[in-house]
Biopython code that builds the backbone (N, CA, C, O; Angstrom):
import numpy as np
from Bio.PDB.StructureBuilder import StructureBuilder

atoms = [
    (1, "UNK", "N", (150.114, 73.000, 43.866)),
    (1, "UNK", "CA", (150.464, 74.402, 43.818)),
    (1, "UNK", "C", (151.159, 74.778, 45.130)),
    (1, "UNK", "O", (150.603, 74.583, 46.211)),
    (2, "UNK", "N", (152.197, 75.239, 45.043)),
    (2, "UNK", "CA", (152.860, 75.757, 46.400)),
    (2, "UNK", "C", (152.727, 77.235, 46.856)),
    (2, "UNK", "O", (153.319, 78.026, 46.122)),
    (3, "UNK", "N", (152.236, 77.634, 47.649)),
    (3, "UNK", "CA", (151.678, 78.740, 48.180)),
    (3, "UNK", "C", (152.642, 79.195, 49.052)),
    (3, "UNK", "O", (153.338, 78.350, 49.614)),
    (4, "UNK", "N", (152.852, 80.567, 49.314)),
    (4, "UNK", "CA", (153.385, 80.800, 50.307)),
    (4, "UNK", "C", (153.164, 81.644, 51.458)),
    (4, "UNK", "O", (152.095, 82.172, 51.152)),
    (5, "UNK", "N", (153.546, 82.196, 52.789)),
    (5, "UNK", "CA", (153.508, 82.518, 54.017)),
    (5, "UNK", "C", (153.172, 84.209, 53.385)),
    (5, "UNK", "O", (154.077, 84.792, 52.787)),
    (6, "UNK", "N", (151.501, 85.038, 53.635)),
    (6, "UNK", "CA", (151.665, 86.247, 53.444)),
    (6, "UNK", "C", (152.853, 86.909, 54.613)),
    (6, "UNK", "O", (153.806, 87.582, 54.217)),
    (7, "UNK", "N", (152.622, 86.600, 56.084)),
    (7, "UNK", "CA", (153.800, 86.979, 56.716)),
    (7, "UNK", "C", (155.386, 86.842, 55.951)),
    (7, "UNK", "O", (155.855, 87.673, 55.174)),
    (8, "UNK", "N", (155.974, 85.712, 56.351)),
    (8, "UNK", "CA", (157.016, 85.102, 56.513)),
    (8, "UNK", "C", (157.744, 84.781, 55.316)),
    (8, "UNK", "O", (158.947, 84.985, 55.157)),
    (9, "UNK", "N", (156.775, 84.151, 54.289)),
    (9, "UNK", "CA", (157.667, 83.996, 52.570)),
    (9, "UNK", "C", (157.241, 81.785, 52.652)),
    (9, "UNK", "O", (157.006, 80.843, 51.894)),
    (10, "UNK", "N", (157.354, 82.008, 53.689)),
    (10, "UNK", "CA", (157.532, 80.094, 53.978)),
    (10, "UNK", "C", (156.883, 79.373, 53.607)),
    (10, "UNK", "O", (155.752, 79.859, 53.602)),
    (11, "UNK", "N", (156.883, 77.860, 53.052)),
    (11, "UNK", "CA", (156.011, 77.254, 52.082)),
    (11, "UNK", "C", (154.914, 76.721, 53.147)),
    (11, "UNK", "O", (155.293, 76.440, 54.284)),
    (12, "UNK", "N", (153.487, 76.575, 52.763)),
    (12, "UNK", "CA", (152.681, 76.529, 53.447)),
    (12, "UNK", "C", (151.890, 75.051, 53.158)),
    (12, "UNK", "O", (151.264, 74.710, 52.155)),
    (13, "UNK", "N", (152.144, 74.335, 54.362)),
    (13, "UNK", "CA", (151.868, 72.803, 54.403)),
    (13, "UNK", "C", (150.605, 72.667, 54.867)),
    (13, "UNK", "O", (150.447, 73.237, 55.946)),
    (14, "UNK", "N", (149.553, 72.063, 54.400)),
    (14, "UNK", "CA", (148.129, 71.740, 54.936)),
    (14, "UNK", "C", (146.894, 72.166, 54.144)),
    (14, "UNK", "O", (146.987, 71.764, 52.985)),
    (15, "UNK", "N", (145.913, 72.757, 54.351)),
    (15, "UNK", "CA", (144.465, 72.833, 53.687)),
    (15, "UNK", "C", (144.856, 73.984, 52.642)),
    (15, "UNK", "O", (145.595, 74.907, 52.983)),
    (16, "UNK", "N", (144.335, 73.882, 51.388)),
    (16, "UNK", "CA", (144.356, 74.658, 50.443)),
    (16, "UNK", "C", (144.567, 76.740, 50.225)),
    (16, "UNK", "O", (145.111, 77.606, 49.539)),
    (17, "UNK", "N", (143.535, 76.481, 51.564)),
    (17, "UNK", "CA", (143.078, 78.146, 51.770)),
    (17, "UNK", "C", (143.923, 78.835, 52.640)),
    (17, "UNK", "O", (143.771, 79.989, 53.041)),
    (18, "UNK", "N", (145.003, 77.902, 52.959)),
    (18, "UNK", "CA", (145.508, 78.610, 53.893)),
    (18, "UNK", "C", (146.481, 79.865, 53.662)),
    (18, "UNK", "O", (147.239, 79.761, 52.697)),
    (19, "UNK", "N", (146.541, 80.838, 54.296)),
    (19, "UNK", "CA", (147.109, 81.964, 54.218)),
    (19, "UNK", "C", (148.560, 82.241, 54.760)),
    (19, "UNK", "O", (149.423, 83.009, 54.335)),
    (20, "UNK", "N", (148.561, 81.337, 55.878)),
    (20, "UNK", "CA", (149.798, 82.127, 57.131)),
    (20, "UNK", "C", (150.156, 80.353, 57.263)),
    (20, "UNK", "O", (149.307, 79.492, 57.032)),
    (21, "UNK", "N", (151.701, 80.037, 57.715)),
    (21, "UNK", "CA", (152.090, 79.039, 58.053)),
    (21, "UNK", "C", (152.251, 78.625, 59.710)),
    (21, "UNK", "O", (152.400, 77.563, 60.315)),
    (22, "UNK", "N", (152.155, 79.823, 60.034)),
    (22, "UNK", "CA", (151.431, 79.679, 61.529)),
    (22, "UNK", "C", (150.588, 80.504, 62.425)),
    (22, "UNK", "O", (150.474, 81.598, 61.873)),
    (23, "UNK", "N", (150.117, 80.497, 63.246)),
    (23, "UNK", "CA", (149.538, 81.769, 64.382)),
    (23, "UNK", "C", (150.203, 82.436, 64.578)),
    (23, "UNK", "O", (149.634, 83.527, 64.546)),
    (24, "UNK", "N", (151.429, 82.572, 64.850)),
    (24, "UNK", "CA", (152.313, 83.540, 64.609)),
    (24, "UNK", "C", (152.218, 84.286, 63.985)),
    (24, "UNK", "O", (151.900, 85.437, 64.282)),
    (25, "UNK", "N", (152.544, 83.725, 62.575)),
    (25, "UNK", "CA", (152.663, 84.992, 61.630)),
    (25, "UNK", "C", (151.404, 85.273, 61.123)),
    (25, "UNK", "O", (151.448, 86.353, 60.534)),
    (26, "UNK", "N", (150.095, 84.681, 61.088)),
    (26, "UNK", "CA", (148.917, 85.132, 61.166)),
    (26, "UNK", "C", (148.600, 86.774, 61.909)),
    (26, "UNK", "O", (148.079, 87.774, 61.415)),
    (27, "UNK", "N", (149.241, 86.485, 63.475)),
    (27, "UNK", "CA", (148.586, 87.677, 64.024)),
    (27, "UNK", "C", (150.024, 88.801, 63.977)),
    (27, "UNK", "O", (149.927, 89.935, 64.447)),
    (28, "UNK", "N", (151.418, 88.254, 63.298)),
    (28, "UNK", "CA", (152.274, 89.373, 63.149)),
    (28, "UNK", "C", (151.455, 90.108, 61.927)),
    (28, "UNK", "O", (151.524, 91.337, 61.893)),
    (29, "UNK", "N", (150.775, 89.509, 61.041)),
    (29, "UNK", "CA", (150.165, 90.163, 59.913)),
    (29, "UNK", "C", (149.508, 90.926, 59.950)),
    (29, "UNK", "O", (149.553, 92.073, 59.507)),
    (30, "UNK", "N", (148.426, 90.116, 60.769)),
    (30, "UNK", "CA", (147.181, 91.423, 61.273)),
    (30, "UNK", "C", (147.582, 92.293, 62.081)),
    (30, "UNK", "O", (147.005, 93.375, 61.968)),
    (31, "UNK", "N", (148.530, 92.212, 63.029)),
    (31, "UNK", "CA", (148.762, 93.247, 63.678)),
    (31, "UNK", "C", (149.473, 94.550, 63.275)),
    (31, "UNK", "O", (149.507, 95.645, 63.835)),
    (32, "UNK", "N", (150.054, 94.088, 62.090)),
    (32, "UNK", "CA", (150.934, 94.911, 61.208)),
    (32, "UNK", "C", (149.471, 95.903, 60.389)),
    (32, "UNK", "O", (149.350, 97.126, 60.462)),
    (33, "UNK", "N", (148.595, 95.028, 59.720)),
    (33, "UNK", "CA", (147.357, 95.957, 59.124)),
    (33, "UNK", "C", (146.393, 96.817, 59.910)),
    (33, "UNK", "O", (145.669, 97.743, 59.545)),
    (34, "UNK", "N", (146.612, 96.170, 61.269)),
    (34, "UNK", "CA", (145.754, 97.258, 62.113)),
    (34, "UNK", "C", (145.853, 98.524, 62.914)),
    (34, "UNK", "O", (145.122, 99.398, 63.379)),
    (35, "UNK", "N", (147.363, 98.126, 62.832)),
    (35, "UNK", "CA", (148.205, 99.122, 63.492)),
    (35, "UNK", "C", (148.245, 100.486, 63.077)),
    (35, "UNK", "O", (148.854, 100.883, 62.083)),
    (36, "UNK", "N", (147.346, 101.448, 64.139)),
    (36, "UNK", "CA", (147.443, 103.071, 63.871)),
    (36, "UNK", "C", (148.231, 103.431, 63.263)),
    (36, "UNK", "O", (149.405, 103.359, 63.626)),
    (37, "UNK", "N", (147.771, 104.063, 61.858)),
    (37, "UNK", "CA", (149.284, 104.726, 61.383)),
    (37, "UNK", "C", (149.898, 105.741, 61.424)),
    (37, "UNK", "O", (150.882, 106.093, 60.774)),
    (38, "UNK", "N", (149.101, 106.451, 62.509)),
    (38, "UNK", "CA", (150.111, 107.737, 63.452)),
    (38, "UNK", "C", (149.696, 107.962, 64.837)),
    (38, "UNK", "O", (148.772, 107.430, 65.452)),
    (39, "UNK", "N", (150.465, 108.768, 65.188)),
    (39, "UNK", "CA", (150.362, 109.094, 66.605)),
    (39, "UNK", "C", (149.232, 109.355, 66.896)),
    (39, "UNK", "O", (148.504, 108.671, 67.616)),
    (40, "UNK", "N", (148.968, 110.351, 66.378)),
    (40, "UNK", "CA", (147.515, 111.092, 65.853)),
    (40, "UNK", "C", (146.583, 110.025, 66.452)),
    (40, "UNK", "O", (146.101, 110.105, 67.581)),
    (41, "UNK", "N", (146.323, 108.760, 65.366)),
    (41, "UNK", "CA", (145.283, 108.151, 65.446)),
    (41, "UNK", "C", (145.247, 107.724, 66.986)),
    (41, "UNK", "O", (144.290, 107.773, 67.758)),
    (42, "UNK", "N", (146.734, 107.234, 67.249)),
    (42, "UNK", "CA", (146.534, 106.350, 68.004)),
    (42, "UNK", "C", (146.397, 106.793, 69.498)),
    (42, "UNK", "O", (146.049, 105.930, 70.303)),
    (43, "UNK", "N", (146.641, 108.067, 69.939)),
    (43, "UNK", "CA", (146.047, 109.356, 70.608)),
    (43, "UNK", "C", (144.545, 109.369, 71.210)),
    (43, "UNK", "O", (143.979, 109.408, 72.303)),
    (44, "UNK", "N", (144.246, 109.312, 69.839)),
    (44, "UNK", "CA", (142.777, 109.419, 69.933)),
    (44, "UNK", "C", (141.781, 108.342, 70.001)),
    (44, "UNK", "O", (140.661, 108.406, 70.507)),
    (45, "UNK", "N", (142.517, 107.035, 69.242)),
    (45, "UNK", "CA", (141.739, 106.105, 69.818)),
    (45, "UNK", "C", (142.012, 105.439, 71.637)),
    (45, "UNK", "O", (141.171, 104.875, 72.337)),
    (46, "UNK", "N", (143.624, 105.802, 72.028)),
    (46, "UNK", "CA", (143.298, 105.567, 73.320)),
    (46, "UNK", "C", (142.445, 106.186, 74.383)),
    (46, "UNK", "O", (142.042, 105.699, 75.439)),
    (47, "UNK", "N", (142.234, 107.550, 73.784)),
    (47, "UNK", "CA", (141.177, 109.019, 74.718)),
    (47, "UNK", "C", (139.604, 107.902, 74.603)),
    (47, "UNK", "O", (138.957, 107.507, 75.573)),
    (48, "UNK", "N", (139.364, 107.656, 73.393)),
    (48, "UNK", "CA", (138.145, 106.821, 73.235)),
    (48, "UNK", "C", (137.740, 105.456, 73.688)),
    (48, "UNK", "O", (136.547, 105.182, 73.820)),
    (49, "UNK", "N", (138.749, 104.530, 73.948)),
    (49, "UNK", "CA", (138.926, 103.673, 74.879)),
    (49, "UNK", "C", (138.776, 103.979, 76.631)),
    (49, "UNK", "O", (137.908, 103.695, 77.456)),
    (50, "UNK", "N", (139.689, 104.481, 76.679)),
    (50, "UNK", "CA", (139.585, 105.217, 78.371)),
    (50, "UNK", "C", (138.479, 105.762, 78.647)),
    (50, "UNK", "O", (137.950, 105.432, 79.709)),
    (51, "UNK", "N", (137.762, 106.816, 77.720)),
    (51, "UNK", "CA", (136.303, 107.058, 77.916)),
    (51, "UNK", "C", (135.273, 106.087, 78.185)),
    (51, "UNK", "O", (134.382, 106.127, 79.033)),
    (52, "UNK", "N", (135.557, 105.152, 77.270)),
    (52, "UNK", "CA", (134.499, 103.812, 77.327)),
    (52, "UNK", "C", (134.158, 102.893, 78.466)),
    (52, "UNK", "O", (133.082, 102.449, 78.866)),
    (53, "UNK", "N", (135.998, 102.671, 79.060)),
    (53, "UNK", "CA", (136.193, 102.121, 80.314)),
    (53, "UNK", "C", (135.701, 102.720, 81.101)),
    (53, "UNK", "O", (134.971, 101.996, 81.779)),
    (54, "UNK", "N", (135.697, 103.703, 81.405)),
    (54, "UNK", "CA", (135.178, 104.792, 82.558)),
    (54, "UNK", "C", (133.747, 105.124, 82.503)),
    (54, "UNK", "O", (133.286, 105.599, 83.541)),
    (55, "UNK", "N", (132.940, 104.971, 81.498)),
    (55, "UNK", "CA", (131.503, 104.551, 81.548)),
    (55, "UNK", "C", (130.877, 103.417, 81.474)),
    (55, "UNK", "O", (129.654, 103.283, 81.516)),
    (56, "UNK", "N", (131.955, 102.271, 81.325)),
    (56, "UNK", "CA", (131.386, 101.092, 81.328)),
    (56, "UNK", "C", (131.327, 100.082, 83.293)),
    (56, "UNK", "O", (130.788, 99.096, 83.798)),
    (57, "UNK", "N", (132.489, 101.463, 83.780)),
    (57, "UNK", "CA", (132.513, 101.246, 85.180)),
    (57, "UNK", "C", (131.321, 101.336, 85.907)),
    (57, "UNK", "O", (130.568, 100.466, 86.344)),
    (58, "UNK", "N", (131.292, 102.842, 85.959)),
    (58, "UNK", "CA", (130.503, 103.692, 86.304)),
    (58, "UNK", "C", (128.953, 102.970, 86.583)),
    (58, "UNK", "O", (128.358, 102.808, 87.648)),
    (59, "UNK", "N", (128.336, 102.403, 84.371)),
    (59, "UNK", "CA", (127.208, 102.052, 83.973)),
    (59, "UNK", "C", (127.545, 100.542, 84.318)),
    (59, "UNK", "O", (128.099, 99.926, 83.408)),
    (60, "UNK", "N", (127.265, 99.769, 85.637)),
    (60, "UNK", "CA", (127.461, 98.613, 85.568)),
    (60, "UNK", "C", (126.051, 97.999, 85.034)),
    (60, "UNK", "O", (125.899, 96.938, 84.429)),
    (61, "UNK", "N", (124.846, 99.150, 85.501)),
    (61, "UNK", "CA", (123.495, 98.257, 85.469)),
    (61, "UNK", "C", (122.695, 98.806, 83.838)),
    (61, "UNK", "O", (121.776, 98.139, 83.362)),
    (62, "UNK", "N", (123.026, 99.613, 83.400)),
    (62, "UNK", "CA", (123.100, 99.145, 81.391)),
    (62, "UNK", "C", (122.352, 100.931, 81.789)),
    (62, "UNK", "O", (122.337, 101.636, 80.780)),
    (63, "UNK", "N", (121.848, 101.556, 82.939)),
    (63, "UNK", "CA", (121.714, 103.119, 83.349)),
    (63, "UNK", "C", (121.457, 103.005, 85.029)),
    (63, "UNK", "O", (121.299, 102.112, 85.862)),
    (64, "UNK", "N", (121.508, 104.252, 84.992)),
    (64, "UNK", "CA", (122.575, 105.122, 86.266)),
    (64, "UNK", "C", (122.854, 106.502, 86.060)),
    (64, "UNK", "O", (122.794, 107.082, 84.976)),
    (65, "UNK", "N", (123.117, 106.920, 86.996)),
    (65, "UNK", "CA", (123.131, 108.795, 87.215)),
    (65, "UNK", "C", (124.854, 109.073, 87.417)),
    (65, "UNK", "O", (125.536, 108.060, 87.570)),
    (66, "UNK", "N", (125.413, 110.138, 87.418)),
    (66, "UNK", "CA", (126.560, 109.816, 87.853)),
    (66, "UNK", "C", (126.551, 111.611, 88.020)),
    (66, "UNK", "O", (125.627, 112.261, 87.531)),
    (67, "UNK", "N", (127.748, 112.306, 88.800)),
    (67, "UNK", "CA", (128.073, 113.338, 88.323)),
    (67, "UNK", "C", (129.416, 113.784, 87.799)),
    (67, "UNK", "O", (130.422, 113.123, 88.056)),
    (68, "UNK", "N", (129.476, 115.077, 86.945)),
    (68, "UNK", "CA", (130.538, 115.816, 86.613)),
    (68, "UNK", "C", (131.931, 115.872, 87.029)),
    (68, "UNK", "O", (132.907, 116.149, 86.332)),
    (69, "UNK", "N", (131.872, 115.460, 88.713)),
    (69, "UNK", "CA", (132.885, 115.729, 89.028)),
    (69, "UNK", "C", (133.817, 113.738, 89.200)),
    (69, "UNK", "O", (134.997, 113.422, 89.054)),
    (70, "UNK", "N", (132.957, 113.141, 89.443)),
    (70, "UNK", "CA", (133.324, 111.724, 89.164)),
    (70, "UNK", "C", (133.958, 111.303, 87.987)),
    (70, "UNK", "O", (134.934, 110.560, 87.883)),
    (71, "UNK", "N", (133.444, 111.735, 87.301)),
    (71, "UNK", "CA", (132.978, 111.458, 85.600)),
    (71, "UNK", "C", (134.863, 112.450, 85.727)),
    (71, "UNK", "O", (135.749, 111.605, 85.862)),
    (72, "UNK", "N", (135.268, 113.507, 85.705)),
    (72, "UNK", "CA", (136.434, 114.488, 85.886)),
    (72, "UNK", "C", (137.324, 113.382, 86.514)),
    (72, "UNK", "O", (138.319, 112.933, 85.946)),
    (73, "UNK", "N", (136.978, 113.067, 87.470)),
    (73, "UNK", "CA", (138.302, 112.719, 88.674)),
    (73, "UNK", "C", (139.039, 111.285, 88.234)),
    (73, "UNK", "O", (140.215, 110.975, 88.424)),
    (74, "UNK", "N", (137.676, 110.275, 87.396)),
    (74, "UNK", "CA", (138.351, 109.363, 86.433)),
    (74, "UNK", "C", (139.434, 109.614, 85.485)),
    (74, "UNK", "O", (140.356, 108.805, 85.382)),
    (75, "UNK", "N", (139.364, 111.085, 84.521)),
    (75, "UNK", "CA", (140.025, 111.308, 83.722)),
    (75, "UNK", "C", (139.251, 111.528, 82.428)),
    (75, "UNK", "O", (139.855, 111.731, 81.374)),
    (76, "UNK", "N", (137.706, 111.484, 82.506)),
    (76, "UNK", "CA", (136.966, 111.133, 81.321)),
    (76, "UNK", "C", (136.627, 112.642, 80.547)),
    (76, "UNK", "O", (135.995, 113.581, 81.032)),
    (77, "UNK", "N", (137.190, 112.566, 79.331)),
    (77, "UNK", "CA", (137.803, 113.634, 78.521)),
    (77, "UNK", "C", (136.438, 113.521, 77.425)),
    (77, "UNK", "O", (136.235, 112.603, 76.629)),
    (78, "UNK", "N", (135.517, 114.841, 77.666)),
    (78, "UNK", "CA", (134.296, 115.290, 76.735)),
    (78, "UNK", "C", (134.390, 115.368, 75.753)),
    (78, "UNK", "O", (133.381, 115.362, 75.048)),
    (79, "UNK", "N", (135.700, 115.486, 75.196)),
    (79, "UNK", "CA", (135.635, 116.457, 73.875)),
    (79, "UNK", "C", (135.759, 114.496, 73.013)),
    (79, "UNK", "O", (135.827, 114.463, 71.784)),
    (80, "UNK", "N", (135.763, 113.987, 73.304)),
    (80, "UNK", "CA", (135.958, 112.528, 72.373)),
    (80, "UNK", "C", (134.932, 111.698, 72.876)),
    (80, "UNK", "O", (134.716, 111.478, 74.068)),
    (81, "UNK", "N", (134.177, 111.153, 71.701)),
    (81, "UNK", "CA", (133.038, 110.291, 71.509)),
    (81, "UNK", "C", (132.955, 109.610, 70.322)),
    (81, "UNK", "O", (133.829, 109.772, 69.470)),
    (82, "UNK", "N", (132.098, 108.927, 70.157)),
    (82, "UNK", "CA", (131.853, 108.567, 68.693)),
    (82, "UNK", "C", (130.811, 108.670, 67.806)),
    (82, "UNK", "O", (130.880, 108.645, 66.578)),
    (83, "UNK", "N", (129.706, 108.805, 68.599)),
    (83, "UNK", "CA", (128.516, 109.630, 68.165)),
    (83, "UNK", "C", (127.698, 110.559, 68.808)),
    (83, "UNK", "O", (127.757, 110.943, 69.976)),
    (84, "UNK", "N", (126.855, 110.910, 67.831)),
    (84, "UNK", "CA", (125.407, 111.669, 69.076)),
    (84, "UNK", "C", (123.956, 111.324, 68.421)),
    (84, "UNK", "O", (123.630, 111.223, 67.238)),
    (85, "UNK", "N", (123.295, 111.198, 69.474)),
    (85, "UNK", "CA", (121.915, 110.789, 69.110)),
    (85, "UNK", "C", (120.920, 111.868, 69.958)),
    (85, "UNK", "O", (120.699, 111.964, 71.165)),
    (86, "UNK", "N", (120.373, 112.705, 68.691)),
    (86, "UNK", "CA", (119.017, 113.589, 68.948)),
    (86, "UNK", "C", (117.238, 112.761, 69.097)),
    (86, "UNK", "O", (116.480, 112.546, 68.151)),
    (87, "UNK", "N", (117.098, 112.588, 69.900)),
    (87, "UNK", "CA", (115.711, 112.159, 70.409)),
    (87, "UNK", "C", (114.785, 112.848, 69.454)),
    (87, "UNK", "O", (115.041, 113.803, 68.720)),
    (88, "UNK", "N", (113.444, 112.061, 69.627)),
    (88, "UNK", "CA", (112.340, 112.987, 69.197)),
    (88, "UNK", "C", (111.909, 113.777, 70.618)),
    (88, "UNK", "O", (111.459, 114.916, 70.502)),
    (89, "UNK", "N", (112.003, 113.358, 71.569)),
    (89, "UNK", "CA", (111.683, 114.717, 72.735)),
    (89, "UNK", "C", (112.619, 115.871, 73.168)),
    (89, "UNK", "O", (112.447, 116.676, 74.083)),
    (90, "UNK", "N", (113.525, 115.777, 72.405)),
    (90, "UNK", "CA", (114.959, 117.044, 72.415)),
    (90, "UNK", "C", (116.009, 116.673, 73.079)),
    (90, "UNK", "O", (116.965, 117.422, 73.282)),
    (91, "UNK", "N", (115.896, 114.900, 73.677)),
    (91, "UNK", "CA", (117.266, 115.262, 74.252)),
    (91, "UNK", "C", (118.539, 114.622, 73.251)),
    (91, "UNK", "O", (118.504, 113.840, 72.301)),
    (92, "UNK", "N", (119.619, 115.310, 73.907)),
    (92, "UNK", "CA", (120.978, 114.618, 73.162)),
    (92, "UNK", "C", (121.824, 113.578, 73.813)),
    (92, "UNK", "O", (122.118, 114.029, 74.920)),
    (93, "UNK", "N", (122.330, 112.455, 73.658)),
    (93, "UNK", "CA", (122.954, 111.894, 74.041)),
    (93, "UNK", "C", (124.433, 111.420, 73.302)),
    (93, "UNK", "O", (124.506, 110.932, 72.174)),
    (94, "UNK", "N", (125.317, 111.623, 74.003)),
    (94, "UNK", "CA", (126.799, 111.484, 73.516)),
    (94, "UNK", "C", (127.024, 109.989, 73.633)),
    (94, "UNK", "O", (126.627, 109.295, 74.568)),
    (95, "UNK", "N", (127.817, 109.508, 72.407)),
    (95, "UNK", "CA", (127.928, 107.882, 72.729)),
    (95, "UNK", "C", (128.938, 107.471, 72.233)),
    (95, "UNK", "O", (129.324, 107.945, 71.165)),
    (96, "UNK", "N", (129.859, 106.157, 73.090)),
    (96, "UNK", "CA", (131.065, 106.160, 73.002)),
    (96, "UNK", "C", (130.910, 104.275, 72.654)),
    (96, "UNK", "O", (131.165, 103.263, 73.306)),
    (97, "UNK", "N", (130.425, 104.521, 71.443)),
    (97, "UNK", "CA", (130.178, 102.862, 70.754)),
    (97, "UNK", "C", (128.627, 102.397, 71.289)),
    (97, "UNK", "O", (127.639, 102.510, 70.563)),
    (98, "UNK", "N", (128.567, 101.794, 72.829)),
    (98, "UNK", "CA", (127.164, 101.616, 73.138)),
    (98, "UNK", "C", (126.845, 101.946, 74.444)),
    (98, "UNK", "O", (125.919, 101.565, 75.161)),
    (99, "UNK", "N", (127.944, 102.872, 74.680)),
    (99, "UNK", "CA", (127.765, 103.100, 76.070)),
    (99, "UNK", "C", (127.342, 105.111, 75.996)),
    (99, "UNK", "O", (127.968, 105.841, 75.227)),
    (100, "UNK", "N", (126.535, 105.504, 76.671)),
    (100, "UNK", "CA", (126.220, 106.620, 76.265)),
    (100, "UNK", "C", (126.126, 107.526, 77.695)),
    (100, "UNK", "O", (126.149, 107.137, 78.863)),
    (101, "UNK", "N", (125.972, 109.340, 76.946)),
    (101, "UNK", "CA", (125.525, 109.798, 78.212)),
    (101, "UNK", "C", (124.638, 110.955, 78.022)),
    (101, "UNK", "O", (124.682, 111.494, 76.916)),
    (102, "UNK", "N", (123.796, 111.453, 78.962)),
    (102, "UNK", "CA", (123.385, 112.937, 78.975)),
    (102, "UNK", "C", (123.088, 113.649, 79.830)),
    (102, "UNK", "O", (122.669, 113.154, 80.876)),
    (103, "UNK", "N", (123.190, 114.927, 79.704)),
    (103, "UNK", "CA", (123.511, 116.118, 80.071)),
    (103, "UNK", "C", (122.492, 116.625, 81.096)),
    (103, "UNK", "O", (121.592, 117.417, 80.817)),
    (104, "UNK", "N", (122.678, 116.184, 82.116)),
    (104, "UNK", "CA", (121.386, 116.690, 83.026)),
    (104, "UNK", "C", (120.997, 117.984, 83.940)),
    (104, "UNK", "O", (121.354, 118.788, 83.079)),
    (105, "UNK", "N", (120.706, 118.527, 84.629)),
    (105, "UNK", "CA", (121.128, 119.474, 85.204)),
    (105, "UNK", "C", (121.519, 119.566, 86.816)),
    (105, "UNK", "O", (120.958, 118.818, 87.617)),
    (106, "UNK", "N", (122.303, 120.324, 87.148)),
    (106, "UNK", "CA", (122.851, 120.367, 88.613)),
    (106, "UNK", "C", (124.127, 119.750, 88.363)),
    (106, "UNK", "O", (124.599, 119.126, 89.314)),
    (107, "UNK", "N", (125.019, 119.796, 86.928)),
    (107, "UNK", "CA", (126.293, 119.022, 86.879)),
    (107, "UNK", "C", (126.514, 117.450, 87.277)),
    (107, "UNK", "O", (127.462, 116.908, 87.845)),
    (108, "UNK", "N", (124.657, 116.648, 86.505)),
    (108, "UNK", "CA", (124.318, 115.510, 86.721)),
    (108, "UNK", "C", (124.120, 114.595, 85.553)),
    (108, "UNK", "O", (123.125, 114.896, 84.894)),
    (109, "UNK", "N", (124.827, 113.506, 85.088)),
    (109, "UNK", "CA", (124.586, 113.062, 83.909)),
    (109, "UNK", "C", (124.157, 111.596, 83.954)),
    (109, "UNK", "O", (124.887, 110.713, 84.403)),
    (110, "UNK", "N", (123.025, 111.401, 83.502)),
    (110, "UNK", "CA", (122.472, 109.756, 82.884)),
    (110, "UNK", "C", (123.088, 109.150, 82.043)),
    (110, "UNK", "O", (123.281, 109.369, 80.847)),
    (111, "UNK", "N", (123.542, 108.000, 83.024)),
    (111, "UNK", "CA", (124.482, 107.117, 81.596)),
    (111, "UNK", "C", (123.300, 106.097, 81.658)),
    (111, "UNK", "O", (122.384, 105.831, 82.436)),
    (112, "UNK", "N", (123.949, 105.494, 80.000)),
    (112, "UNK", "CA", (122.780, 104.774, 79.292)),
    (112, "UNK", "C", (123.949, 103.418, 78.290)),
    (112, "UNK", "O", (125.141, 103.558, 78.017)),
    (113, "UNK", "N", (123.239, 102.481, 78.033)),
    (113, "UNK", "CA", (123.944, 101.405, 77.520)),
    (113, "UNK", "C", (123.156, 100.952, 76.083)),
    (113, "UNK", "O", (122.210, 100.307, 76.533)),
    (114, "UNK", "N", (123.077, 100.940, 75.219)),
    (114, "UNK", "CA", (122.429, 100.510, 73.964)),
    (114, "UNK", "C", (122.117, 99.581, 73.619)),
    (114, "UNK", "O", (123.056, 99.231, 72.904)),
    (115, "UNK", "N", (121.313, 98.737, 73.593)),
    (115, "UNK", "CA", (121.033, 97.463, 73.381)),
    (115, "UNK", "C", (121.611, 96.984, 71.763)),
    (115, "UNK", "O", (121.001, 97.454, 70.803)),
    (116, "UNK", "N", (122.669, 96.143, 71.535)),
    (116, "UNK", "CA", (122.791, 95.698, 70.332)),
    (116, "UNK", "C", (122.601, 94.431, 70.014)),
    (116, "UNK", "O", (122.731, 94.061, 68.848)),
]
sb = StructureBuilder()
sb.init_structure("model")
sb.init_model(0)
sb.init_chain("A")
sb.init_seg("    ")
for serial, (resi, resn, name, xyz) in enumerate(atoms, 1):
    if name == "N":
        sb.init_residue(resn, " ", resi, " ")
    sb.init_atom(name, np.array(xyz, "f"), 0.0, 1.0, " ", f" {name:<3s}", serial, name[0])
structure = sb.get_structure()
């Protein structure tokens, strides 16, 4: 059976299952399916990245204190996260995949790292 290149069209020489006729066009493929499909997205997933970096700095030891104005002078933009987690003792924590934070007082925030 002759199969061909989902990239490229090209006949595909070797193990049965194969999909792509090279690494190449393997990751032109995927990169083509993963690729934000607007500005929009892709906006917002860099705000959420940069957030992450900037608490993953910060949180080298998995928690740590930091303040408001550090947390500012990085560039690290509040309004984007990816979740929130309500405690059973009331507190909230904002979390940006597994890196997290909360809201302390005196413009003081506990970052926190999630064990996965």
């Amino acid at each position: 059976m002759n199969k061909t290149c989902l990239e490229c069209g090209e006949k595909i020489v070797g193990r049965e299952d194969k999909k792509f006729c090279s690494d190449g066009c393997r990751n032109a493929y995927n990169n083509k399916i993963n690729k934000d499909s607007t500005n929009f997205m892709r906006n917002i997933n860099n705000k959420l990245r940069k957030n992450y970096r900037i608490l993953s700095e910060i949180n080298i030891e998995g928690k740590s204190k930091t303040t408001l104005a550090k947390l500012l002078s990085k560039g690290f933009d509040f309004e984007f996260f990816t979740n929130i987690l309500h405690t059973k003792t009331g507190n909230t924590y904002y979390f940006l995949y597994d890196q997290g934070y909360m809201v302390l007082d005196n413009d003081f925030y506990m970052l926190v790292k999630k064990d996965i």
